[in-house]
N, C-alpha and C positions, 0 to 999 in steps of 0.2 A: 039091436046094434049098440044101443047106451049101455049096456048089462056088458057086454063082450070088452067096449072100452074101457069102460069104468073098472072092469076086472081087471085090464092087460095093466094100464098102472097102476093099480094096486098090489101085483105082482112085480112090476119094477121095481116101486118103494121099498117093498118088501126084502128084492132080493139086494139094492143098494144098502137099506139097513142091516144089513144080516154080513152084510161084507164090510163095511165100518167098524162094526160092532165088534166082529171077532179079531182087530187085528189092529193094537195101540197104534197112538201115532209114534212117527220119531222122535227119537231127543236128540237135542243139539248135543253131541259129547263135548263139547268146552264147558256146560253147567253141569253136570255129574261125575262120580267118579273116575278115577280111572286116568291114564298116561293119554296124551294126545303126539304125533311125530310128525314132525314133515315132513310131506313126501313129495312135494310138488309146489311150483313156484314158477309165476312170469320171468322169464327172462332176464329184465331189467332190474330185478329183484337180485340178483346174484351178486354176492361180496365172496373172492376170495376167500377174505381172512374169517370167514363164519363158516362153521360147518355143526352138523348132529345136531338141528334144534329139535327139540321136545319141550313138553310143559306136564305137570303135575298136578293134578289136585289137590289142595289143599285143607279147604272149610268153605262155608260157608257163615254170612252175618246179613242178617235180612235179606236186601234185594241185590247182592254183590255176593262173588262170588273170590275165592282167594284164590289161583294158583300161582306155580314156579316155573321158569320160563331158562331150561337149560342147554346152552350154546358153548361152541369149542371154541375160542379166538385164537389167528394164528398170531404170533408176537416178533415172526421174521425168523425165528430158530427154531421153535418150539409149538403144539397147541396146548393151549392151557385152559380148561374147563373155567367155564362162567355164568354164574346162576343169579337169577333177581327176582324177587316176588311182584304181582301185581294183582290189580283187582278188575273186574270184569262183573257186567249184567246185561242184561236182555232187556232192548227196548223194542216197541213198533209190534209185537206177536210175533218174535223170533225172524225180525229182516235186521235189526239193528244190534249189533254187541257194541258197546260203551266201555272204552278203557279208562279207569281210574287213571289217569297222569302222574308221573314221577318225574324229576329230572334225569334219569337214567334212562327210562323209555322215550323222554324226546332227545338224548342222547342218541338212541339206536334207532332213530327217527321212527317211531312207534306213531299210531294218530287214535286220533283219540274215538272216532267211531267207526267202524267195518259193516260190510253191509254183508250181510249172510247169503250170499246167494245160491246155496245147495247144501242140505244136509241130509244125514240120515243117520239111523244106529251108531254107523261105524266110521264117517268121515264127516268133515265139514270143510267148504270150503267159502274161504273170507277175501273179499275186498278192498281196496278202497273207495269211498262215493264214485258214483257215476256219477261227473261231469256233463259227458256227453257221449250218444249212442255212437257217433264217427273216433271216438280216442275214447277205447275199452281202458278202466283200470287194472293195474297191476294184480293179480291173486297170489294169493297162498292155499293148497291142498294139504289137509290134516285127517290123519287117521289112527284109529286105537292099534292097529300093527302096526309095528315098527319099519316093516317090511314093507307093507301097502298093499300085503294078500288081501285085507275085507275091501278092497275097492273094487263097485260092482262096474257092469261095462256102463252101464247108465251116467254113475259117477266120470270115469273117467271122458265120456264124451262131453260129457256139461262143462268139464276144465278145458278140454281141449277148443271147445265152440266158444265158450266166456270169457278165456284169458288170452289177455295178449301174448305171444312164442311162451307156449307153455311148454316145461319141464319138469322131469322128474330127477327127484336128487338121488342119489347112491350111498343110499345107507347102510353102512357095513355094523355088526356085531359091536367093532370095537367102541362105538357110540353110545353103547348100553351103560 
Protein backbone atom coordinates (compact mmCIF):
# COMPACT_ATOMS: atom_id res chain seq x y z
CA UNK A 1 0.00 0.00 0.00
CA UNK A 2 3.30 2.44 0.72
CA UNK A 3 4.58 1.55 -2.88
CA UNK A 4 0.92 2.47 -4.51
CA UNK A 5 1.11 5.81 -2.51
CA UNK A 6 4.27 6.82 -2.64
CA UNK A 7 4.02 6.20 -6.58
CA UNK A 8 0.44 8.10 -6.92
CA UNK A 9 2.50 11.41 -5.82
CA UNK A 10 5.22 10.78 -7.42
CA UNK A 11 3.13 10.91 -10.55
CA UNK A 12 1.34 14.09 -9.36
CA UNK A 13 4.76 15.77 -8.95
CA UNK A 14 5.68 14.57 -11.98
CA UNK A 15 2.84 15.61 -13.96
CA UNK A 16 2.63 19.26 -11.97
CA UNK A 17 6.37 19.69 -13.04
CA UNK A 18 5.95 18.75 -16.46
CA UNK A 19 3.07 21.36 -16.88
CA UNK A 20 5.00 24.27 -15.21
CA UNK A 21 7.85 23.54 -17.05
CA UNK A 22 6.53 23.69 -20.52
CA UNK A 23 4.62 26.73 -20.41
CA UNK A 24 6.59 30.44 -19.30
CA UNK A 25 4.93 32.37 -16.96
CA UNK A 26 3.21 35.89 -18.00
CA UNK A 27 4.74 39.10 -18.45
CA UNK A 28 3.30 42.10 -17.26
CA UNK A 29 2.98 43.98 -20.81
CA UNK A 30 3.78 47.50 -19.16
CA UNK A 31 7.54 46.20 -18.70
CA UNK A 32 8.22 44.98 -22.32
CA UNK A 33 7.84 46.03 -25.59
CA UNK A 34 5.18 46.86 -27.44
CA UNK A 35 2.02 49.59 -27.30
CA UNK A 36 -0.38 49.08 -24.28
CA UNK A 37 -4.46 50.84 -24.91
CA UNK A 38 -7.16 51.38 -22.87
CA UNK A 39 -9.79 49.65 -23.01
CA UNK A 40 -11.57 49.66 -19.91
CA UNK A 41 -12.13 51.83 -16.91
CA UNK A 42 -14.31 52.26 -13.49
CA UNK A 43 -16.86 54.48 -14.08
CA UNK A 44 -15.69 57.30 -11.94
CA UNK A 45 -12.69 57.25 -13.82
CA UNK A 46 -14.29 58.88 -16.90
CA UNK A 47 -13.23 62.68 -17.97
CA UNK A 48 -15.09 63.92 -20.96
CA UNK A 49 -12.35 65.98 -22.16
CA UNK A 50 -9.74 62.65 -22.46
CA UNK A 51 -10.17 60.35 -24.85
CA UNK A 52 -7.62 57.37 -27.01
CA UNK A 53 -5.22 56.71 -24.08
CA UNK A 54 -2.32 54.32 -25.06
CA UNK A 55 1.31 54.23 -23.82
CA UNK A 56 4.49 53.16 -25.61
CA UNK A 57 7.52 51.74 -24.83
CA UNK A 58 10.13 53.37 -24.58
CA UNK A 59 13.82 51.92 -22.97
CA UNK A 60 14.61 50.74 -20.29
CA UNK A 61 17.58 52.07 -17.26
CA UNK A 62 18.08 49.54 -14.49
CA UNK A 63 15.20 48.98 -12.48
CA UNK A 64 12.72 51.55 -14.39
CA UNK A 65 11.25 51.34 -17.11
CA UNK A 66 10.50 54.50 -19.67
CA UNK A 67 7.39 54.78 -21.63
CA UNK A 68 4.82 57.45 -23.30
CA UNK A 69 1.53 57.94 -22.26
CA UNK A 70 -0.58 59.28 -25.37
CA UNK A 71 -4.04 61.05 -24.65
CA UNK A 72 -6.60 63.29 -27.06
CA UNK A 73 -7.75 66.44 -24.86
CA UNK A 74 -10.82 68.01 -25.70
CA UNK A 75 -10.01 71.96 -25.62
CA UNK A 76 -14.06 72.95 -25.99
CA UNK A 77 -13.71 73.10 -30.06
CA UNK A 78 -11.24 70.97 -31.08
CA UNK A 79 -9.20 67.51 -29.73
CA UNK A 80 -5.77 68.00 -29.80
CA UNK A 81 -3.30 65.08 -29.14
CA UNK A 82 -1.24 65.02 -25.76
CA UNK A 83 1.82 63.13 -25.00
CA UNK A 84 4.26 62.97 -21.70
CA UNK A 85 6.91 60.50 -20.93
CA UNK A 86 7.18 58.65 -17.54
CA UNK A 87 8.96 56.11 -15.63
CA UNK A 88 7.58 52.96 -14.03
CA UNK A 89 9.08 49.64 -12.08
CA UNK A 90 7.91 46.60 -10.59
CA UNK A 91 7.71 46.36 -6.93
CA UNK A 92 6.33 43.35 -4.36
CA UNK A 93 6.85 40.24 -7.25
CA UNK A 94 4.67 42.01 -9.75
CA UNK A 95 1.45 43.21 -7.15
CA UNK A 96 3.11 46.72 -7.24
CA UNK A 97 4.05 49.22 -10.30
CA UNK A 98 5.65 52.42 -8.91
CA UNK A 99 5.31 55.55 -10.94
CA UNK A 100 8.25 57.80 -11.01
CA UNK A 101 6.38 61.46 -10.28
CA UNK A 102 6.23 64.36 -12.42
CA UNK A 103 4.44 67.56 -11.93
CA UNK A 104 2.32 66.62 -15.00
CA UNK A 105 1.37 63.26 -13.78
CA UNK A 106 0.05 64.66 -10.50
CA UNK A 107 -1.52 67.13 -12.84
CA UNK A 108 -3.54 64.42 -14.43
CA UNK A 109 -3.76 63.17 -10.86
CA UNK A 110 -1.65 60.10 -11.61
CA UNK A 111 -0.56 58.07 -8.02
CA UNK A 112 2.37 57.17 -7.45
CA UNK A 113 1.70 53.29 -6.89
CA UNK A 114 -1.08 50.85 -8.57
CA UNK A 115 -1.48 47.64 -7.40
CA UNK A 116 -1.58 45.04 -10.26
CA UNK A 117 -4.29 43.07 -9.78
CA UNK A 118 -4.43 40.77 -12.98
CA UNK A 119 -2.35 40.28 -15.65
CA UNK A 120 -1.32 38.11 -18.47
CA UNK A 121 0.58 38.06 -22.04
CA UNK A 122 -1.78 40.46 -23.37
CA UNK A 123 -3.57 42.74 -20.80
CA UNK A 124 -3.02 44.21 -17.44
CA UNK A 125 -5.21 45.46 -15.31
CA UNK A 126 -4.18 48.40 -12.63
CA UNK A 127 -5.60 49.87 -9.51
CA UNK A 128 -5.47 52.12 -7.06
CA UNK A 129 -4.50 50.68 -3.23
CA UNK A 130 -7.05 48.92 -1.62
CA UNK A 131 -8.29 50.91 1.22
CA UNK A 132 -10.75 48.67 2.00
CA UNK A 133 -12.65 45.39 0.82
CA UNK A 134 -16.42 47.30 1.45
CA UNK A 135 -15.19 50.68 -1.05
CA UNK A 136 -13.36 48.68 -4.32
CA UNK A 137 -10.72 51.00 -6.00
CA UNK A 138 -11.14 52.63 -9.20
CA UNK A 139 -9.42 50.25 -12.26
CA UNK A 140 -7.97 50.68 -15.41
CA UNK A 141 -7.94 47.67 -18.15
CA UNK A 142 -5.07 47.62 -20.72
CA UNK A 143 -4.31 45.54 -23.54
CA UNK A 144 -1.71 45.16 -26.47
CA UNK A 145 -5.08 45.47 -29.09
CA UNK A 146 -6.11 48.36 -29.67
CA UNK A 147 -9.30 46.86 -30.00
CA UNK A 148 -9.47 44.58 -26.89
CA UNK A 149 -9.76 41.36 -29.20
CA UNK A 150 -6.69 39.54 -26.86
CA UNK A 151 -9.06 39.76 -23.81
CA UNK A 152 -9.63 36.41 -22.70
CA UNK A 153 -13.31 35.76 -20.98
CA UNK A 154 -11.12 35.22 -17.67
CA UNK A 155 -9.74 38.82 -18.07
CA UNK A 156 -12.86 40.38 -18.59
CA UNK A 157 -14.59 38.60 -15.67
CA UNK A 158 -11.70 39.65 -13.10
CA UNK A 159 -12.62 43.56 -14.39
CA UNK A 160 -16.12 43.16 -14.18
CA UNK A 161 -16.02 41.31 -10.25
CA UNK A 162 -12.92 43.81 -9.22
CA UNK A 163 -13.94 47.05 -10.40
CA UNK A 164 -16.23 49.34 -9.38
CA UNK A 165 -19.25 50.13 -12.60
CA UNK A 166 -16.81 48.82 -14.85
CA UNK A 167 -16.56 50.02 -18.54
CA UNK A 168 -15.33 49.68 -21.80
CA UNK A 169 -14.22 52.53 -23.88
CA UNK A 170 -14.94 52.87 -27.61
CA UNK A 171 -11.90 52.91 -29.35
CA UNK A 172 -12.14 53.84 -32.81
CA UNK A 173 -9.18 53.63 -35.66
CA UNK A 174 -9.02 57.35 -35.61
CA UNK A 175 -6.99 57.12 -32.25
CA UNK A 176 -4.11 55.34 -33.93
Amino acid sequence: MKLFVSSLVTLCALALFNNYTNAAPPIVPAFVYGPLYLVGYSRQLNHSKWQCASSSYLYKTGEWVRRNLRVSYYNGTMWLPRMLEFSIRNESYDLILRVNMTEELRNLSAKERYVIRHYNNDSLLLSEEIDSIHNPPPCTLWTTYYDGSSLSNYTKYVFSVLCPQPTYTNLNTACL
